[in-house]
PAVOSE-203188 format. One line per field, with one value per residue (C-alpha): chain; residue number from 1; x, z, y. Coordinates in steps of 0.05 Angstrom, whole numbers, padded with zeros to 5 digits, always signed. Layout:
N
mol: (A|...)
seq: (NUM|...)
x: (X|...)
z: (Z|...)
y: (Y|...)
END
This chain:
514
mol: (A|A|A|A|A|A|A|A|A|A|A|A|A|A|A|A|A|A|A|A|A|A|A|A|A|A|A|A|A|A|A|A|A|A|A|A|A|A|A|A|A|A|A|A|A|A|A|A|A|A|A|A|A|A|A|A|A|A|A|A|A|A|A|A|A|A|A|A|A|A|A|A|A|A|A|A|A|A|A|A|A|A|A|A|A|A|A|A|A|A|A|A|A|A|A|A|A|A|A|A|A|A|A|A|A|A|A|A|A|A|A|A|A|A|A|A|A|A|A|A|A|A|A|A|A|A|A|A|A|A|A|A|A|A|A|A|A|A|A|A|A|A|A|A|A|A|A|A|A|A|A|A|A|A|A|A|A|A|A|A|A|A|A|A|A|A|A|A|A|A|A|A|A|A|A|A|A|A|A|A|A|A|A|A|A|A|A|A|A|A|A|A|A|A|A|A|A|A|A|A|A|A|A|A|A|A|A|A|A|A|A|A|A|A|A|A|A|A|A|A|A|A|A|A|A|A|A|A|A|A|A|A|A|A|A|A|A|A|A|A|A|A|A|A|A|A|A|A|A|A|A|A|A|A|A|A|A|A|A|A|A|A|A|A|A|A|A|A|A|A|A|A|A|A|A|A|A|A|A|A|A|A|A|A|A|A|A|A|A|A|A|A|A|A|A|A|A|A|A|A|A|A|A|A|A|A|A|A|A|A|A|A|A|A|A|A|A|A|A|A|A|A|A|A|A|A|A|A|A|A|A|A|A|A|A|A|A|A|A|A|A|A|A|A|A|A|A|A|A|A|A|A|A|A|A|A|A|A|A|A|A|A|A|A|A|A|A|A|A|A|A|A|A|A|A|A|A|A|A|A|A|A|A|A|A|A|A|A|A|A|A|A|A|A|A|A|A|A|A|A|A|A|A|A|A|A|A|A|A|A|A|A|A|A|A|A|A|A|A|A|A|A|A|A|A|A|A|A|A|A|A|A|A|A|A|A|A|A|A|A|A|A|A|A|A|A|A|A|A|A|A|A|A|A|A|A|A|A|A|A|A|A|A|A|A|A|A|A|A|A|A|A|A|A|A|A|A|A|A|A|A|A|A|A|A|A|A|A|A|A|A|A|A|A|A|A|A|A|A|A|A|A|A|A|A|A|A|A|A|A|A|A|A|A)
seq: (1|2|3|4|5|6|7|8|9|10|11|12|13|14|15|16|17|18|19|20|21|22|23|24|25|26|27|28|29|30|31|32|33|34|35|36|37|38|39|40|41|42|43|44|45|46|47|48|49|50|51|52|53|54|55|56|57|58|59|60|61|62|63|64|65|66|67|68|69|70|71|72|73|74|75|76|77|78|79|80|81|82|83|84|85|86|87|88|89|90|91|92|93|94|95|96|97|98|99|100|101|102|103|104|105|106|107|108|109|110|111|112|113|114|115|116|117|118|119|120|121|122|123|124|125|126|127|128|129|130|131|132|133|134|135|136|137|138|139|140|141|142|143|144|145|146|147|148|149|150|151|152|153|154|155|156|157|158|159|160|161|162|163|164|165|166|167|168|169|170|171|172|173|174|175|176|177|178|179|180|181|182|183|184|185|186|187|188|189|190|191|192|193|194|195|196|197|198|199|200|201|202|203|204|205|206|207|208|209|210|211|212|213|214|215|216|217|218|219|220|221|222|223|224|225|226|227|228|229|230|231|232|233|234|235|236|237|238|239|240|241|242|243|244|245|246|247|248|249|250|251|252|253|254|255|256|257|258|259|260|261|262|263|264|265|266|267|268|269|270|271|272|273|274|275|276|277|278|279|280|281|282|283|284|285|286|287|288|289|290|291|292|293|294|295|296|297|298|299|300|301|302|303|304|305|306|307|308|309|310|311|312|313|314|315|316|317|318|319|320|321|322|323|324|325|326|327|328|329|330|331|332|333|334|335|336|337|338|339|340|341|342|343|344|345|346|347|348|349|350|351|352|353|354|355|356|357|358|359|360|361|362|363|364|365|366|367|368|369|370|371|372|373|374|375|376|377|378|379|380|381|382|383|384|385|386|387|388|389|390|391|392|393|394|395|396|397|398|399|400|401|402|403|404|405|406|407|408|409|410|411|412|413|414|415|416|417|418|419|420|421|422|423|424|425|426|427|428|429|430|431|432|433|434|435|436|437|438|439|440|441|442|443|444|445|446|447|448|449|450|451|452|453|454|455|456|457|458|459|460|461|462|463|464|465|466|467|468|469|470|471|472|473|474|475|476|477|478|479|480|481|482|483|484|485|486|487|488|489|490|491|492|493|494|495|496|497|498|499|500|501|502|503|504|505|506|507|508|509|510|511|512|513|514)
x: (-00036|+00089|+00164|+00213|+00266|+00310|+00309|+00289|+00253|+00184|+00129|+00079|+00088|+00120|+00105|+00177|+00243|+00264|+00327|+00386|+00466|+00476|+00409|+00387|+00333|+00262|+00224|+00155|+00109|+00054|+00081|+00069|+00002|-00029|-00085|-00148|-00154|-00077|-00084|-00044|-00055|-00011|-00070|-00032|-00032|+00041|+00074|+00108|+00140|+00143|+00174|+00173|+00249|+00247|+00198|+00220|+00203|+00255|+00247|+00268|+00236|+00292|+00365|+00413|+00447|+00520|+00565|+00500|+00489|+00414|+00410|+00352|+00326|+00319|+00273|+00216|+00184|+00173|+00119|+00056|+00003|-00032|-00108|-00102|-00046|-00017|+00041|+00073|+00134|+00198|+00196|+00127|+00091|+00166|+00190|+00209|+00292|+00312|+00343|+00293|+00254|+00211|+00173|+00116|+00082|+00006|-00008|-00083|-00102|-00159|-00218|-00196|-00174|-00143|-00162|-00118|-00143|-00094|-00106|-00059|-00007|+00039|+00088|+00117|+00075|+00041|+00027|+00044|+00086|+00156|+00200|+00172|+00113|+00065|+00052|-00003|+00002|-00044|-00015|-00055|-00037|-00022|-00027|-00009|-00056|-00010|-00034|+00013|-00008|+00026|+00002|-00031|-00093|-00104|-00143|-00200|-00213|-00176|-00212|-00168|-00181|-00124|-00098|-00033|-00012|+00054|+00059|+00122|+00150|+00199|+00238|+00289|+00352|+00310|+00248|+00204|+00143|+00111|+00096|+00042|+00000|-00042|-00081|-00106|-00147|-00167|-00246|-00289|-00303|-00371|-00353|-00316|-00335|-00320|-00315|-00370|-00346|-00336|-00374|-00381|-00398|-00381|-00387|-00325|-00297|-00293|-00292|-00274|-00338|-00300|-00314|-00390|-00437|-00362|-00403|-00344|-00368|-00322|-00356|-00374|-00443|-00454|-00480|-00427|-00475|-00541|-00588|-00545|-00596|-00609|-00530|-00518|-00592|-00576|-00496|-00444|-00447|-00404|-00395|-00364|-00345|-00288|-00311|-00362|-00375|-00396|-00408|-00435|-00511|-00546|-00503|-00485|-00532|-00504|-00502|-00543|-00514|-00475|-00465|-00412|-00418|-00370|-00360|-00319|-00306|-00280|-00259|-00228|-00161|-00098|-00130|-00115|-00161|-00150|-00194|-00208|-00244|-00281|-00320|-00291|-00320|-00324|-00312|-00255|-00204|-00139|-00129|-00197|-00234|-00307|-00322|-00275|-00261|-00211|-00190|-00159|-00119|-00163|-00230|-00220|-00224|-00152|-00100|-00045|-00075|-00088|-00081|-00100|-00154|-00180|-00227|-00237|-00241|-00178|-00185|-00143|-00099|-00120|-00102|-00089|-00099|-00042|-00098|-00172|-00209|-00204|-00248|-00280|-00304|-00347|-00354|-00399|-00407|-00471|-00443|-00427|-00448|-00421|-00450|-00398|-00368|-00366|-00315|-00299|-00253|-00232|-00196|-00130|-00101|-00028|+00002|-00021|+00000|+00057|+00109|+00142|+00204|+00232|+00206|+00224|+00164|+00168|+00140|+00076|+00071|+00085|+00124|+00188|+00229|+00297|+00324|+00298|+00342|+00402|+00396|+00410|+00329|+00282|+00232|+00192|+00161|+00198|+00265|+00281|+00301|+00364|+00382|+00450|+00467|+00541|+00559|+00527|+00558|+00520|+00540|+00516|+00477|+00525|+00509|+00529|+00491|+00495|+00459|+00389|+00385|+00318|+00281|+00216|+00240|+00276|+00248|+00226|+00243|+00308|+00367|+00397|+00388|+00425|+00431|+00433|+00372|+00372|+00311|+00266|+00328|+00336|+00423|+00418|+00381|+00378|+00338|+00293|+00283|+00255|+00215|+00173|+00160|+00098|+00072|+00069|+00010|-00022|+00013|-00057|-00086|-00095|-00062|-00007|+00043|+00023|+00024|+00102|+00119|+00105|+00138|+00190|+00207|+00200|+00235|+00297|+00290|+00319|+00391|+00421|+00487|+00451|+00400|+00413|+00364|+00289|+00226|+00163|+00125|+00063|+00014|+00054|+00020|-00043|-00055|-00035|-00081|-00140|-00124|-00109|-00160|-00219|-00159|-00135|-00220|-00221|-00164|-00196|-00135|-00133|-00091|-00026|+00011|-00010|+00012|-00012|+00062|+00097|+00130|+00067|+00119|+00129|+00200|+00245|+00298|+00258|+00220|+00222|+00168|+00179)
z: (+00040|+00142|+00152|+00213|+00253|+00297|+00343|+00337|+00265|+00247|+00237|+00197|+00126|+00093|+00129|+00122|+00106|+00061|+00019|+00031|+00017|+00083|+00101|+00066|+00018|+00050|+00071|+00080|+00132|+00091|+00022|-00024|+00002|-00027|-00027|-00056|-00078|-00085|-00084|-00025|-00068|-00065|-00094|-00081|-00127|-00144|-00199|-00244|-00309|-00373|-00443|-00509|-00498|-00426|-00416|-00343|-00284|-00257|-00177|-00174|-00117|-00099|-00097|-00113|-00059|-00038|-00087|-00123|-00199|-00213|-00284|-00347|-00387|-00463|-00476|-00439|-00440|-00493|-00515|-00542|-00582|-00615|-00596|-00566|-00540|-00493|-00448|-00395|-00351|-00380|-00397|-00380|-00367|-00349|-00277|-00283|-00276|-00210|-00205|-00268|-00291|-00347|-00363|-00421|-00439|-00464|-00512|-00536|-00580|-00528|-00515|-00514|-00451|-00422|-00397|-00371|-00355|-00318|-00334|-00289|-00230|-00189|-00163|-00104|-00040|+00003|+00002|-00002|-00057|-00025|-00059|-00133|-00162|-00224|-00212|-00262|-00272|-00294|-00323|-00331|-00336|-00261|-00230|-00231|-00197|-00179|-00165|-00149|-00152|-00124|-00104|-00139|-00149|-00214|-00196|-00222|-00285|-00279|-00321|-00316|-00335|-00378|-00452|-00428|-00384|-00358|-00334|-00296|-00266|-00216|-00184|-00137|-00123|-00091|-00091|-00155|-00193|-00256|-00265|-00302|-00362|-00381|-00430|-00459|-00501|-00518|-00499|-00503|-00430|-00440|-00447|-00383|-00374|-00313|-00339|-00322|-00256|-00230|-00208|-00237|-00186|-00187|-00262|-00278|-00221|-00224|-00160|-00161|-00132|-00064|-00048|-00055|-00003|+00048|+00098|+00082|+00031|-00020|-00067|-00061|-00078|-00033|-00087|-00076|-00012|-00040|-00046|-00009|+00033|-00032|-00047|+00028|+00019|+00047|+00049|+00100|+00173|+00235|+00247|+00317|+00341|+00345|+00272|+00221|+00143|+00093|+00018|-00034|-00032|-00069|-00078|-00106|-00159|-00187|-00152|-00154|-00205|-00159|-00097|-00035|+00021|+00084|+00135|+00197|+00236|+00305|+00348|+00425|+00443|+00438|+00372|+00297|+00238|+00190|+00128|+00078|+00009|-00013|-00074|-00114|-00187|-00203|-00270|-00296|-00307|-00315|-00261|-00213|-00224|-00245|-00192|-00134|-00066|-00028|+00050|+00104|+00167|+00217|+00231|+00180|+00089|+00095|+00042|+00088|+00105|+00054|+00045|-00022|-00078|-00124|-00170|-00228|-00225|-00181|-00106|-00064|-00013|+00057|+00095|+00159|+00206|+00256|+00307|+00332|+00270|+00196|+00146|+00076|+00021|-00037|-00095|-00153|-00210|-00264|-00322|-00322|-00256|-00236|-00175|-00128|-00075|-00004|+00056|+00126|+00186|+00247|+00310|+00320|+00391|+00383|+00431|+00391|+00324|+00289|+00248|+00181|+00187|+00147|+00202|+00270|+00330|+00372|+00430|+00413|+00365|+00299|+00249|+00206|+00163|+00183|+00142|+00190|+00245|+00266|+00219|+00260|+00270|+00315|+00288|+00343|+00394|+00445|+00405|+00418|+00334|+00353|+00414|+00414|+00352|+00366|+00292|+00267|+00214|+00220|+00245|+00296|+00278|+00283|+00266|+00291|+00300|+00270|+00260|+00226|+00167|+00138|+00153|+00157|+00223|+00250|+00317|+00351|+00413|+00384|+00340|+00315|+00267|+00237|+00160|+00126|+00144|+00117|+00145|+00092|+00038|+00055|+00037|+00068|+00091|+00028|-00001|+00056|+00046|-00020|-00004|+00057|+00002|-00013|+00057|+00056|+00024|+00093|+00122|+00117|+00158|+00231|+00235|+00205|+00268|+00301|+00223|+00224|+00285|+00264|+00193|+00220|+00265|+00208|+00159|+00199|+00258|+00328|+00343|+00418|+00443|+00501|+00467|+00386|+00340|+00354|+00328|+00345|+00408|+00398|+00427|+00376|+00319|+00350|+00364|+00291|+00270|+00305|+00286|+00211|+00190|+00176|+00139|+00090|+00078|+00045|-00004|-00003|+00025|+00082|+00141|+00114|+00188|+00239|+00296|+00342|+00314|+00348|+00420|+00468|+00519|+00540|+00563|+00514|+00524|+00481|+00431|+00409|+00425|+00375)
y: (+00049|-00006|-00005|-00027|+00001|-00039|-00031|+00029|+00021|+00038|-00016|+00027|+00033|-00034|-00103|-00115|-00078|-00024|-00051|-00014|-00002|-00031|-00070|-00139|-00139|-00132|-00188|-00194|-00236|-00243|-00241|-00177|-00145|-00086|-00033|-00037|+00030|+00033|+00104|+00142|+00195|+00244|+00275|+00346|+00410|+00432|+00475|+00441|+00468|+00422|+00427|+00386|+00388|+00372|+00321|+00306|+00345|+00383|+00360|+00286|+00254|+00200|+00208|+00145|+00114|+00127|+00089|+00061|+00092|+00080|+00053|+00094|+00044|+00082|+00026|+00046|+00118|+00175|+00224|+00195|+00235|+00186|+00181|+00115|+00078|+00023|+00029|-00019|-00025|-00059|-00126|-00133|-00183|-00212|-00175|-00104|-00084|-00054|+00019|+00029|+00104|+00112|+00171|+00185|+00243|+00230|+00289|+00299|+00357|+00405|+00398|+00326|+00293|+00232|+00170|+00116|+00052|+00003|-00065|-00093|-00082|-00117|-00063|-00063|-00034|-00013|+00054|+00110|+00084|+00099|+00042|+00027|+00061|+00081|+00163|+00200|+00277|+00319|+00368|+00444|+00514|+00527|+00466|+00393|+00341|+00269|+00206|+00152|+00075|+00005|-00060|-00118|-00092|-00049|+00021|+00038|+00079|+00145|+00208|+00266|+00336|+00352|+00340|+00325|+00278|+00258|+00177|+00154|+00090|+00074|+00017|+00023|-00027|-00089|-00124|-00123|-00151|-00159|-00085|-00062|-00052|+00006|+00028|+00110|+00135|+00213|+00229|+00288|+00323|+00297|+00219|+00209|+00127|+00072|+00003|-00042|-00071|+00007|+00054|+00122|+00190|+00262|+00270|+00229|+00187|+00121|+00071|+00002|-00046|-00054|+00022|+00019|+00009|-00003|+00050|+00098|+00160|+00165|+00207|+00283|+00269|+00205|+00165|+00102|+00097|+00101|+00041|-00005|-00049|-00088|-00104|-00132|-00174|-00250|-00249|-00231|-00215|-00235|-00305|-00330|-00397|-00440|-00462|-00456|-00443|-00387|-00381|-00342|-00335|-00384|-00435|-00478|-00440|-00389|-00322|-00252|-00207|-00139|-00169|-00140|-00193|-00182|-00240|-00219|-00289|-00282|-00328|-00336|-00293|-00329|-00371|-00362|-00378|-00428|-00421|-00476|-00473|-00533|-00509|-00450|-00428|-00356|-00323|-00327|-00268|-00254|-00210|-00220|-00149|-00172|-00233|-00243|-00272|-00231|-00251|-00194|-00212|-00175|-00136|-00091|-00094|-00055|-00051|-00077|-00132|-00179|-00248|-00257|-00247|-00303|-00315|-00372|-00445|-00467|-00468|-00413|-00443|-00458|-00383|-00370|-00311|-00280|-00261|-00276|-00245|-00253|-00212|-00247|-00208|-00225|-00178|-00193|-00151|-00142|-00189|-00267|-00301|-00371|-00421|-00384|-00415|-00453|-00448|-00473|-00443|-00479|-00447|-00463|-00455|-00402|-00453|-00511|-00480|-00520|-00495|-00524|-00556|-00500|-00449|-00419|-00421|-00353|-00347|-00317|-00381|-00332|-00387|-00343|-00384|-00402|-00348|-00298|-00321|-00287|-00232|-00174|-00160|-00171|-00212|-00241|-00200|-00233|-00236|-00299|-00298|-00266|-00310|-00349|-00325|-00331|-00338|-00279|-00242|-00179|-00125|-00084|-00021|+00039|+00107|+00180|+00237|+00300|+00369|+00368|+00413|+00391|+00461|+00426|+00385|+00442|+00478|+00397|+00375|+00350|+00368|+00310|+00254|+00202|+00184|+00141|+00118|+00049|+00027|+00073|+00078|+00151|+00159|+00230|+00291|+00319|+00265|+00270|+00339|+00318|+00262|+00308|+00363|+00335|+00332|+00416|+00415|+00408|+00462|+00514|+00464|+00457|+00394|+00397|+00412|+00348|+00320|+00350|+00313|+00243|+00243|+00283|+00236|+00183|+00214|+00252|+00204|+00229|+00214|+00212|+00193|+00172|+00127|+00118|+00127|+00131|+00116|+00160|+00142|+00113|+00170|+00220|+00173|+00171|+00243|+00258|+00215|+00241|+00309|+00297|+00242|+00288|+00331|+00274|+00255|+00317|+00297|+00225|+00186|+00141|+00145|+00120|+00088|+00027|+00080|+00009|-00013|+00035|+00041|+00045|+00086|+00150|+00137|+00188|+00125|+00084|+00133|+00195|+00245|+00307)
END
């Protein structure tokens, strides 16, 4: 599975901002963090018309920016009918160009299918994938099942049901990464196959360790949930006190083969937790998907919120939390087994909390680096980032409204908007249009009016003369969210916004309430 308006910007997609023709590049508070199953899946059934001579699908998704020409790489793409193959983003493992597309078509003679395995992935995130992305299409008679993937952490095994398969990546203008590496190979409907660190349920899909036994069913036959008291035996639990320890059980022997251990440590309001590894040794990989350590900032193992993952023989850096509660997991798979390892928190006071001479204290005690200040947002709660900035070069934010013509957001309580929006790098209505097509899938359900409101508001944000540009309130998040949840299950996505970073106000000055 935040992004920011200021200061009336949206805090729910992309810890950070969206780059834009008139915005900096996006920043991040926590560095590049990603989901575990980086799968905001637009999952969603669509026609779609391919042909050998037009390998690309006729509905682009993203429109350039005004007075930006995006840049095709020739290098990179193509159509691939070989029975086994490897393909990867350009200049891989080097960082991937901005403004990039590439696009390859995986042919396999029927029955055959295709499976893709990614090997690894450092694209820029979170979901749902808005800014750069990897997107899979299955590609059938009727229909055409997508599944787009960003993040650092490689998804599990993907078994489709089709004999051709069209793969695309994109980039937009800013940030980057590594990209990523993947590899296919044609199998008989009867051989669908997880590697060994996965999990394999409903006759084909395949679940990376993290998803079993989490208390959340994500398979149609509840297997991933099945024989789980064994699995939690002598590890994890919830650890208060202003400090303590945890490590992997046994050690320093070496550790049970399939192990998920969760440690939620809590400690007083108004504290943060400092974390500190003294023994590390798991085995070693390239990109930590066997045996791994992997840290969240907060109660819960969510995509958005992690610190980092780590595995091997170096130590992980000492990690701090930005609130009373930090979550530790410990996954283990069946194969090589190492003596694990052995950590120690402490409770640090927010008003005792130093900052690095290269950083700027708020209020709340939250350290940004000096770069933050003055910028033109609001970066502490308290703003005190943008106080006496009397030699501030940037500009105020200046926009006018005009007449929405998405049809999608037409009939809400308002009938204005304001593009471009250059906090999600939307350069007009047009490309908004676009980029909500994909959320009609949900109109036949129940939800999907209270489902319209939110990304409407998002998406083709309300515009007053009276008050700017709004976000959505709060309670317009929530109420989405408790009527759509059960909805999105059923497609096996997540709820894809922290509606607790938006306006709690019911004040139509301050937010928007579609």
């Amino acid at each position: 599975m935040s992004f920011d308006l200021m200061p009336c910007r949206v805090a729910a997609w992309h810890q950070g901002r969206p780059a834009s023709s008139t915005a900096k590049d996006v920043k991040t508070s926590k560095g590049e963090i990603y989901p575990l199953d980086s799968r905001f899946g637009d999952i969603i059934s669509q026609n779609l018309s391919v042909s050998p001579t037009a390998p690309h699908p006729t509905r682009s998704s993203t429109l350039p920016l005004p007075g930006k020409d995006p840049t095709f790489f020739t290098t990179c793409g193509g159509v691939l009918t070989d029975s086994w193959g490897t393909l990867s983003s350009p200049n891989h493992p080097a960082s991937y160009p901005p403004d990039s597309h590439c696009m390859w078509m995986i042919r396999v003679s029927p029955p055959l299918l295709v499976q893709i395995h990614v090997s690894s992935l450092a694209i820029e995130g979170p979901s749902p994938c808005l800014f750069d992305w990897l997107e899979v299409r299955e590609e059938t008679e009727k229909t055409s099942a997508v599944t787009r993937f960003c993040g650092s952490v490689a998804p599990p095994t993907l078994n489709t049901n089709s004999s051709t398969v069209l793969v695309s990546f994109h980039s937009d203008g800013s940030i980057g990464g590594k990209g990523f590496t993947a590899q296919y190979r044609s199998i008989l409907p009867g051989q669908k196959s997880c590697s060994r660190e996965e999990f394999m349920c409903d006759a084909g899909r395949c679940l990376l360790a993290v998803s079993v036994c989490d208390d959340q069913p994500n398979c149609q036959d509840g297997s991933d949930e099945v024989n789980c008291s064994q699995k939690h035996k002598d590890c994890g639990g919830k650890i208060t006190g202003e400090y303590g320890s945890l490590s992997s059980p046994n050690h320093p022997k070496p550790y049970p083969h399939q192990q998920l251990c969760t440690w939620q440590i809590s400690v007083k309001d108004g504290h943060v937790i400092r974390l500190s590894f003294q023994n590390f040794s798991l085995e070693t990989q390239d990109v930590c998907e066997f045996d791994y350590v992997e840290v969240y900032d907060g109660a819960d193992a969510d995509a958005n919120t992690v610190l980092g993952r780590f595995c091997g023989l170096a130590l992980p850096p000492d990690l701090t939390s930005s609130g009373p509660v930090m979550t530790v997991l410990f996954v283990a798979d069946e194969g090589v087994a190492d003596s694990g390892f052995y950590a120690s928190f402490k409770a640090t006071s927010l008003s005792r909390r130093t900052c690095g001479p290269a950083e700027f204290a708020c209020g709340s005690g939250e350290c940004l680096h000096q770069d933050w200040l003055c910028d033109g947002w609001n970066d502490c709660a308290d703003a005190a980032d943008e106080h006496d900035c009397i030699n501030s070069t940037y500009p105020s934010f200046i926009s006018s409204c005009e007449p929405i013509q998405v049809e999608m957001c037409r009939g809400l309580s308002y009938n204005l908007t304001s593009f471009p929006n250059i906090w999600l790098s939307i350069s007009d209505q047009r490309e908004a249009a676009s980029i909500l097509h994909k959320y009609r899938v949900l109109m036949e359900f129940g939800c999907f009016e209270s489902f319209r409101q939110l990304v409407c508001s998002m998406f083709v944000p309300q515009c007053s003369t009276q008050s700017g540009v709004l976000q959505p309130c709060q309670s317009v998040c929530s109420t989405a969210e408790q009527q759509c949840s059960q909805t999105l299950n059923l497609f096996s996505l997540n709820w894809p916004f922290n509606c607790h970073l938006l306006p709690n106000s019911h004040d139509p000055m301050e937010c928007s309430l579609p």
